[in-house]
C-alpha positions in Angstrom: 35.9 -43.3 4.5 35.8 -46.1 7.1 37.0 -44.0 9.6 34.8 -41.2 9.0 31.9 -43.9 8.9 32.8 -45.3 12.3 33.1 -42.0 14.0 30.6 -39.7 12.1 27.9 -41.6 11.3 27.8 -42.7 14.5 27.7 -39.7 16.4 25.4 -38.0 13.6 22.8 -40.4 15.0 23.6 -39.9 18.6 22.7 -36.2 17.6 19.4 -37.2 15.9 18.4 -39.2 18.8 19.1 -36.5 21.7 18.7 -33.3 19.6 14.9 -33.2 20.6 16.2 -32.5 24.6 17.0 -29.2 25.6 19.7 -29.1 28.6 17.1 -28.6 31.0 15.8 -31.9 30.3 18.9 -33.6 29.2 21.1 -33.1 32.3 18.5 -33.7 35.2 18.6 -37.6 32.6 22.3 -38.2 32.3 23.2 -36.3 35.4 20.3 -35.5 38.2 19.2 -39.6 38.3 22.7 -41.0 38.5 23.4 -38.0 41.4 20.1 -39.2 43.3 20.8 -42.6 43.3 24.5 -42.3 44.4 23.4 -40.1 47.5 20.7 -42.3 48.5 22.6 -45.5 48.5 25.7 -44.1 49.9 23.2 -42.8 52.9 21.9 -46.1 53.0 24.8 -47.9 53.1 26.5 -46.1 55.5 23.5 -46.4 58.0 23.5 -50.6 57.4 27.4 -50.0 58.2 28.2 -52.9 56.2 30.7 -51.6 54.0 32.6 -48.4 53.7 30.7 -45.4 52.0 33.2 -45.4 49.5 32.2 -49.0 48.8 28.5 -47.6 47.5 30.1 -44.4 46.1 32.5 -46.4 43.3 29.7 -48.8 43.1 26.8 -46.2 41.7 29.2 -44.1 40.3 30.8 -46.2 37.9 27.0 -47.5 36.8 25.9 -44.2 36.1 27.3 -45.0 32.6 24.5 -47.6 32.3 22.1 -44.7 31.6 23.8 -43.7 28.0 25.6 -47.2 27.5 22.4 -49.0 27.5 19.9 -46.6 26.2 21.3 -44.6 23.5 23.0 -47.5 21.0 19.6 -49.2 21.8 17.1 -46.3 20.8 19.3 -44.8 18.0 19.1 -48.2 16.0 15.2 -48.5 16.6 14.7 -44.9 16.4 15.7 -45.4 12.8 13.1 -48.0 12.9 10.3 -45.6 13.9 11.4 -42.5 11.9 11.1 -45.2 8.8 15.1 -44.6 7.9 15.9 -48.1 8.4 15.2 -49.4 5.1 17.4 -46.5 3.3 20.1 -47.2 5.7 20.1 -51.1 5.0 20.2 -50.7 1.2 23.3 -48.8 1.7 26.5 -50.7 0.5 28.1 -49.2 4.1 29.7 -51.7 6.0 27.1 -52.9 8.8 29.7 -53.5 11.1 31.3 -50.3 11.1 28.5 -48.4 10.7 26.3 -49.9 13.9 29.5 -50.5 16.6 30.0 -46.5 15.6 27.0 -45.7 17.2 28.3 -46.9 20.5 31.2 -43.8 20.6 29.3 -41.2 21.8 27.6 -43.7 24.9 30.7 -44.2 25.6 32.4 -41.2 25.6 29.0 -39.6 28.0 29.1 -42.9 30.2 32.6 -42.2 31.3 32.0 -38.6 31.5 28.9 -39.3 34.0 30.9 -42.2 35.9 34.1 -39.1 36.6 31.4 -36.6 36.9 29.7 -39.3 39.8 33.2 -39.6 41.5 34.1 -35.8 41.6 30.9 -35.5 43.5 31.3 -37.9 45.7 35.0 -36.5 46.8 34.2 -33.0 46.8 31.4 -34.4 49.4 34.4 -35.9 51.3 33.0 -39.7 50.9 35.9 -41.3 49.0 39.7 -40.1 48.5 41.3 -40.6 45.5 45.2 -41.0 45.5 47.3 -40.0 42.9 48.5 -43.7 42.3 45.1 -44.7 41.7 43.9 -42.3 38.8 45.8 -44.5 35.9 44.0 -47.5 36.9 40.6 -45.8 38.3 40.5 -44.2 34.6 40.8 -47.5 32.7 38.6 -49.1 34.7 36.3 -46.1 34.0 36.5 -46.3 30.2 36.2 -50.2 29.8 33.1 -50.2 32.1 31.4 -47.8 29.8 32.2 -49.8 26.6 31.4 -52.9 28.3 28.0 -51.3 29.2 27.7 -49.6 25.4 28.2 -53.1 23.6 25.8 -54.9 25.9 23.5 -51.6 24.6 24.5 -52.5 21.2 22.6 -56.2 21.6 19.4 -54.5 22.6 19.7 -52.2 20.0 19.7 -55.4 17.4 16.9 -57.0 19.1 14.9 -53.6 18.8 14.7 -54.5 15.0 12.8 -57.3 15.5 10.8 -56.1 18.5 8.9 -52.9 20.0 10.2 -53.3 23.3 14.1 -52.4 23.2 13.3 -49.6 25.5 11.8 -52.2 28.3 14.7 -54.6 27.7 17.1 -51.4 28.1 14.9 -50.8 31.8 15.4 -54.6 32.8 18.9 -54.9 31.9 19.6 -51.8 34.1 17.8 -53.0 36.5 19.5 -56.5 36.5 22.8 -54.9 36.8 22.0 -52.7 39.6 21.0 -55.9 41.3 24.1 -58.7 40.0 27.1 -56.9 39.1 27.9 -56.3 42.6 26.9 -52.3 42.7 26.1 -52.2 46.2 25.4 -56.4 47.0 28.5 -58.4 46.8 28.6 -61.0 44.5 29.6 -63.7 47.4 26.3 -62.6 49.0 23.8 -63.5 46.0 22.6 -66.9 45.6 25.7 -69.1 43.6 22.9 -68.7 40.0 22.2 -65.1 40.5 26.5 -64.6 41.2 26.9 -66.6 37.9 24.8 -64.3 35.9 26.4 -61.4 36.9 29.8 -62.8 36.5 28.8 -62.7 32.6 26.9 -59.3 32.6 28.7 -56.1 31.9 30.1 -54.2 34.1 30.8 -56.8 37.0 35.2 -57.1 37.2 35.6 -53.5 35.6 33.4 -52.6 39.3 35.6 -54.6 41.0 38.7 -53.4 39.4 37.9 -49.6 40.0 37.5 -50.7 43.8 40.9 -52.4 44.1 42.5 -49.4 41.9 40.9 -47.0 44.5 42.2 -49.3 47.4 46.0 -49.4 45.7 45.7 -53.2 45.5 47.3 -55.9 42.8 45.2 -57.5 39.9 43.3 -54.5 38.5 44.7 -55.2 35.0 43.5 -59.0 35.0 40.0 -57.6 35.5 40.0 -55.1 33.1 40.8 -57.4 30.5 38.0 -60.0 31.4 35.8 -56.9 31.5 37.7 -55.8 27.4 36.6 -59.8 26.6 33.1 -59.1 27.5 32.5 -55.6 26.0 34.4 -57.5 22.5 31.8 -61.0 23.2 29.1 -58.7 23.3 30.2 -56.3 20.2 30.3 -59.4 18.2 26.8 -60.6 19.4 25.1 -57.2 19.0 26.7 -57.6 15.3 25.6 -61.4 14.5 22.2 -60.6 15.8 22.0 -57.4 13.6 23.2 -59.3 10.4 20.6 -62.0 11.3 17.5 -60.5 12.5 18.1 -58.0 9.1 17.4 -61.0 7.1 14.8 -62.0 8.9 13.3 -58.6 8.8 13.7 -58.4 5.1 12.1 -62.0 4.9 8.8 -61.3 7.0 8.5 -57.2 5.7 8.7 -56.1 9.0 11.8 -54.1 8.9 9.4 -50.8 8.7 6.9 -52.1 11.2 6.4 -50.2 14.4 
């Protein structure tokens, strides 16, 4: 029952919240952006010459997840919020725990699908080369960066039950992680504040580590499991604030008010 909690539950409301969007409109949104934004920073980068294009291409690519990571665990538990399900899905005895981290499957699962989707494109279009050797590591890297992404969606999400405005914090945080985790702007090159902040952000060292697995270089697994501390750090967060702002919710009768 757990299990089937965890994994159904959570993509049941994954379904609720994207069933509205045809595939015209749903794959120009998970697919069309991310595909714009990798070819136009690739181009740019590749006229500034400061980096390789393949620098640009692992960078956008592997953020492309940020679109369902942040977004969908975010909107699915305030979405419950405006469709006024929230309160019959708190006075169920279902573990909270299991039942919200659940949610974040199915971002993760189209994150990393988006992120390899973002890579194929950018080697069928000759700008990166991807040996053999690299694919174990390039794949981990992959994965961890989207649940990284999908727990630090997760927090939003909990802060939507207490606010209006998870959407806008979903569209700063992207925003913010386009601009500090090292996407296209070294982290050595930011300010030593703005580097510190996206140190601590998601997505930073499994960047990083998909860049050295691409370049066949040593301490790939180090990063990824700073990146796995982060993505569990932020889990727990998204799941504290939940259990809190609940009870603050129930205390003020605002847990129906949109």
């Amino acid at each position: 029952m757990t299990l089937r909690l965890f994994l159904v539950a959570g993509w049941r409301s994954h379904l609720a919240l994207f069933r509205w969007l045809r595939p015209s409109a749903f794959i120009p949104t998970v697919i069309g952006v991310p595909v714009v934004q990798l070819i136009w920073f690739a181009h740019l980068g590749r006229y500034l010459g400061t980096h390789p294009v393949a620098y640009y291409v692992v960078g956008n690519a592997l953020i492309s997840c940020a679109m369902a990571g942040l977004f969908a665990p975010s909107m699915s538990i305030q979405g419950e919020r405006h469709s006024g399900t929230l309160n019959a899905l708190l006075a169920s005895p279902a573990n909270r725990a299991v039942m919200f981290s659940g949610r974040i499957v199915p971002a993760v699962l189209i994150g990393a699908f988006t992120s390899t989707l973002m890579l194929a494109f950018g080697v069928a279009l000759g700008w990166v080369v991807i040996p053999a050797a690299a694919l174990p590591g390039l794949t981990a890297a992959v994965l961890v960066t989207a649940l990284s992404c999908s727990a630090c969606g997760l927090v939003i999400g909990a802060i939507g039950l207490r606010t209006r405005e998870a959407t806008f914090v979903s569209n700063v945080v992207l925003y913010a992680l386009l601009l500090l985790c090292g996407v296209n702007i070294p982290l050595d090159r930011l300010p030593d504040r703005l580097a510190l902040i996206g140190h601590a952000m998601p997505m930073t060292q499994g960047i990083e580590a998909a860049r050295r697995a691409l370049a066949e270089q040593s301490g790939v697994a180090g990063l990824l499991g700073w990146e796995l501390s982060k993505a569990a750090v932020y889990i727990l967060l998204g799941l504290l604030l939940l259990r809190v702002l609940e009870r603050m919710s129930r205390a003020s009768a605002t847990l129906d008010d949109v």
